[in-house]
C-alpha positions, -999 to 999 in steps of 0.1 A, spaced: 458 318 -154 454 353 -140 470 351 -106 500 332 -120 506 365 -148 498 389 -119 523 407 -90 503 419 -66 508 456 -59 518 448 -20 548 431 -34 558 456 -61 562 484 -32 585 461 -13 619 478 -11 629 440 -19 615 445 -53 636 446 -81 625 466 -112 611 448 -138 578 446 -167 551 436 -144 512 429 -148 490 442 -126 457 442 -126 433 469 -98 402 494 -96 410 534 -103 408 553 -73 417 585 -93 426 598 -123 441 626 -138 459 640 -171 482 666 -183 489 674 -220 488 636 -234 497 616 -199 468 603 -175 482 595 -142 459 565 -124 462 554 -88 455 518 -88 447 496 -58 441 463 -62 430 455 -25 464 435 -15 476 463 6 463 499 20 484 517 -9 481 524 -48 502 519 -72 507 553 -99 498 543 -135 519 566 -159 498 565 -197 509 578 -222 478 586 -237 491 590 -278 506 555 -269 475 536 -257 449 556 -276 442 524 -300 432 500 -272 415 525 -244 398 561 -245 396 584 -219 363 578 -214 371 543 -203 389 559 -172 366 565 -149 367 558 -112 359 527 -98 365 506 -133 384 476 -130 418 478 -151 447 452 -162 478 472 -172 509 458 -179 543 479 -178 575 487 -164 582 494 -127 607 524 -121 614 543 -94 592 570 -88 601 614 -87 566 618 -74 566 627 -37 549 602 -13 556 572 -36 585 552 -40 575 536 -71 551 535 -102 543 520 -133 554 532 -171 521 512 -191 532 501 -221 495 482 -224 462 492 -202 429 474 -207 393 479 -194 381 446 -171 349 460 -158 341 491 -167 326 520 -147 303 547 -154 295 588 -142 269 571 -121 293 552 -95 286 568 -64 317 566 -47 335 592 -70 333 619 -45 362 623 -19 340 624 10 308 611 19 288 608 53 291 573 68 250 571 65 256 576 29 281 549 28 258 526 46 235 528 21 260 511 0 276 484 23 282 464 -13 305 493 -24 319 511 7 346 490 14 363 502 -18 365 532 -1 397 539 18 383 542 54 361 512 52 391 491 39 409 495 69 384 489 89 376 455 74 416 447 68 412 455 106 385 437 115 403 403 101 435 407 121 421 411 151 401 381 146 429 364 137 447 381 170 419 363 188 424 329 176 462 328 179 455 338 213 437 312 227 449 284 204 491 293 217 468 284 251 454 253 241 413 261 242 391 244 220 376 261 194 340 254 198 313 260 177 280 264 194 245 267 180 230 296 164 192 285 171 181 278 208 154 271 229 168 285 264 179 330 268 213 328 280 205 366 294 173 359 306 148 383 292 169 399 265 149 397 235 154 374 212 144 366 169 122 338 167 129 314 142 98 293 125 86 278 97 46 282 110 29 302 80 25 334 92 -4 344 70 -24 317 78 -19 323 116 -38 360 120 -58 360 144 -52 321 157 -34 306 184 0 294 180 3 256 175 36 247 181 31 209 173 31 219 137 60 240 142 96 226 127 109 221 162 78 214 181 86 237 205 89 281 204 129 282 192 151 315 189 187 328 173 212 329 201 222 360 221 250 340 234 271 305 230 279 307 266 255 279 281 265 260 255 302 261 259 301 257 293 296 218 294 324 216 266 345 235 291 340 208 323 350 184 294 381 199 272 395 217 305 390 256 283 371 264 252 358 292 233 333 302 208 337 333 180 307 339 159 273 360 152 249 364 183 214 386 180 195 407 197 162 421 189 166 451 205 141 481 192 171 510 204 190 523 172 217 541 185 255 539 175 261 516 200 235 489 189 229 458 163 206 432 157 236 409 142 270 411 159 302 390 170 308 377 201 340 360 212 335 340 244 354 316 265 346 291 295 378 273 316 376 250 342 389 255 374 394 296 368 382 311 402 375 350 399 410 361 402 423 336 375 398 359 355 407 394 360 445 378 352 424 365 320 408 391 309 437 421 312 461 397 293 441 388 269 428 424 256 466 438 261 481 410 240 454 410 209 455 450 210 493 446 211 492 423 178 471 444 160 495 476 164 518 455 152 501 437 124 482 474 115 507 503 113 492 517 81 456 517 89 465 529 123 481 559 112 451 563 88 424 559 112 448 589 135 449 612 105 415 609 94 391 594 121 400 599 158 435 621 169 442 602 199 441 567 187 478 561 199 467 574 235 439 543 232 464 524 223 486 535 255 457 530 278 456 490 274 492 481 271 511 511 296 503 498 330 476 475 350 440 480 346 422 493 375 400 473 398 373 486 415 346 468 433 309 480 425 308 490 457 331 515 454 320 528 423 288 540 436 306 560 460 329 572 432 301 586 418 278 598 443 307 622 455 322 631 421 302 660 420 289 654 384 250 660 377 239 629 364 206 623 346 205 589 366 216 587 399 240 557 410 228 534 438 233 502 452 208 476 434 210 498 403 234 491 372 251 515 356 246 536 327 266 544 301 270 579 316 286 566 349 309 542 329 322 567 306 331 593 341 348 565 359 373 554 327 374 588 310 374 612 337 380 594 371 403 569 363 417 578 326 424 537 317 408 510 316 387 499 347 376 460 356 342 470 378 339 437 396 315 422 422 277 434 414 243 434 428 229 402 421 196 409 420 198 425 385 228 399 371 224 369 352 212 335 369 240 316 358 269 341 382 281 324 416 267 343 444 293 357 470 293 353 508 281 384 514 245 370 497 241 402 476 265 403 449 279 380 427 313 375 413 310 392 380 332 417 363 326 442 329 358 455 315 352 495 308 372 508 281 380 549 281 354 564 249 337 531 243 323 517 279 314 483 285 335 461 260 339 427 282 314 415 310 326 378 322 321 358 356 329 328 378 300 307 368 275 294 398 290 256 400 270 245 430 234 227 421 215 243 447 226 275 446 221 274 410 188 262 414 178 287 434 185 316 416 170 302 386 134 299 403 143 332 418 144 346 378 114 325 373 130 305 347 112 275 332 135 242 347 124 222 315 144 244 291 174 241 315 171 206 330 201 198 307 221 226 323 212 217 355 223 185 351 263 203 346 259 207 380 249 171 393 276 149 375 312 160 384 306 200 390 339 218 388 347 262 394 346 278 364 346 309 346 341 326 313 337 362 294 318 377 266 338 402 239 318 420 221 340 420 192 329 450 173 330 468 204 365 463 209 373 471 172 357 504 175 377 510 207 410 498 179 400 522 148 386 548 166 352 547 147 323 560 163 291 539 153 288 496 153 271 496 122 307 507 104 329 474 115 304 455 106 302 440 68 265 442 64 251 460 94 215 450 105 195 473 133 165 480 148 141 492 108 175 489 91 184 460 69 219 473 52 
């Protein structure tokens, strides 16, 4: 068996380990020679660093050529692990026996040092092998583990909800429309849903969140992690057709109990991925954005700020800046005003709370004063809106209301309704838009690169 023969190159650069003839096996990253020796860095994906392969090429010339070393090739060597004189290394490997697994060719297009990340997207089979988008994804899968150690030490229920629906948690978002109606044959007919396979028009979920909320008045707090879509035409570096959403509902959380929610929750998952990430931290600072550790600083140094909506717009209005849209009352904000008030106004992280409700979600409880609800987006300083959570409307008429307000069809949401007749309780619950948040971690600048296979608006990666 090959895993029970193999060390894994994380443990041989342990201080722990002991020398010894190990097997490894690994891709090439580089290669070079002098007089008869090739010198090979060799990663073999258990960790951000290579190991150095030492060849003596006189010595291995019987079972490998030099034309079997070529980047990206696959390779099992076997040898002896010494201390290394090589600066930046503590350790390599003298191969006493190297052998081609997969080969490689001149043709491999990640040979070249640097490439631009729309080149690299181009190749979303073969980029992670590539030393930025390895950390990203080794990043990308300890903050998701961050998140689900965070709310299971709490005691939520995982829950997962459905990925095809019949009801828009946003309410005019748009949405993919799922069918098995033969498209060809339907040109120029009407739509005939009673052939359809649900009987009825059905979509791919922007959102878990009406879903998880009945789960929540049940198992006390719950939370759903996984793909959401939205058909959205924009292709900008801030937009995806397929991304992650990590979203939870508790019972009896009034709006306070979420602000207190939220700000823990982001400080201690960005707090367990410094810890768990030192290495592709300090890459990502090198290489992609100089003041990650000040990010880092933002979130865990000191409160966030709260600021009612309110008072944003007269942030704004007498900030002096010349923006391209003006902030009002009644108007949301744009990704210009967000970006003043966290990286220019208030330099950290802001919790913008209490919004118009005439252009908010049907679902947010209306406050006393009748024209706000109580809502709340977390803005993050270079990234914006990375959170947007409320206390959810738990009274039947109110709810009621607003939905024939949003000229909503009560058919579709009888069942949700219904939350509200039988033993309605305060709640409240947030969306994380996972990627965002990573981007905000690594200090990458578009969506499409923390995400494996990246789909967009005429883009299929």
């Amino acid at each position: 068996m090959l895993n029970k023969q193999r060390i894994k190159i994380s443990e041989i650069i342990k201080d722990s380990f002991e020398p010894q003839t190990a097997t490894v096996y690994g891709w090439i990253k580089t290669v070079r020679n002098s007089k008869n020796l090739f010198f090979i860095e060799l990663n073999d994906g258990s960790c951000f660093e290579s190991l150095q392969l030492v060849v003596d090429a006189v010595s291995v010339e019987a079972t490998i050529k030099e034309g079997d070393l070529l980047t990206g090739a696959c390779l099992k060597a076997v040898g002896a692990i010494v201390q290394s004189p090589a600066v930046g290394q503590k350790k390599e490997m003298q191969v006493k026996d190297l052998s081609v697994v997969g080969p490689s060719d001149a043709e491999y297009p990640m040979q070249k040092k640097k490439h631009t990340m729309e080149f690299l997207r181009s190749y979303p089979h073969l980029r992670p092998k590539t030393n930025t988008f390895y950390a990203v994804f080794k990043m990308r899968s300890r903050l998701a583990a961050a998140i689900h150690d965070y709310f299971q030490s709490k005691d939520f229920v995982y829950l997962h909800s459905p990925i095809i629906t019949v009801n828009d948690c946003e309410g005019g978002s748009e949405a993919f429309q799922v069918t098995n109606l033969n498209l060809a044959e339907l040109k120029n007919k009407d739509l005939d849903y009673t052939n359809d396979f649900f009987k009825q028009p059905a979509f791919l979920t922007v959102s878990g969140q009406l879903e998880a909320e009945p789960f929540a008045l049940s198992h006390n707090a719950v939370y759903t992690f996984g793909p959401t879509f939205r058909a959205d035409p924009s292709d900008t570096p801030r937009h995806a057709a397929e991304f992650w959403m990590m979203e939870p509902e508790m019972a009896f959380y009034d709006f306070e109990d979420l602000l207190d929610l939220i700000e823990d929750f982001v400080k201690s998952v960005t707090l367990q991925v410094q810890k768990s990430c030192p290495t592709e931290i300090e890459f990502f600072q090198k290489y992609i954005e100089p003041d990650l550790q000040q990010r880092y600083a933002a979130i865990l140094d000191g409160p966030f700020q709260r600021v009612d909506f309110a008072e944003v717009i007269e942030i704004l209005k007498k900030s002096g800046q010349k923006f391209e849209n003006q902030p009002e009352w009644g108007e949301d904000l744009f990704i210009e005003h967000e970006r003043y008030l966290v990286d220019e106004y208030f330099k950290k992280p802001v919790l913008v709370t209490n919004y118009p409700e005439n252009f908010k979600s049907f679902y947010m409880r209306l406050n006393d004063d009748g024209r706000s609800v109580a809502c709340v987006d977390l803005l993050l300083p270079g990234i914006g809106e990375v959170v947007g959570g409320s206390q959810r409307e738990e009274r039947y008429e109110y709810l009621k209301k607003r939905m024939a307000q949003k000229k909503m069809d009560p058919k579709l949401y009888e069942w949700y309704l219904e939350t509200r007749r039988w033993g309605s309780a305060p709640h409240s619950g947030f969306g994380l838009g996972f990627e965002r948040l990573l981007m905000y971690l690594t200090g990458m600048k578009n969506v499409k690169d923390v995400i494996p296979y990246p789909r967009a608006a005429r883009k299929i990666y």
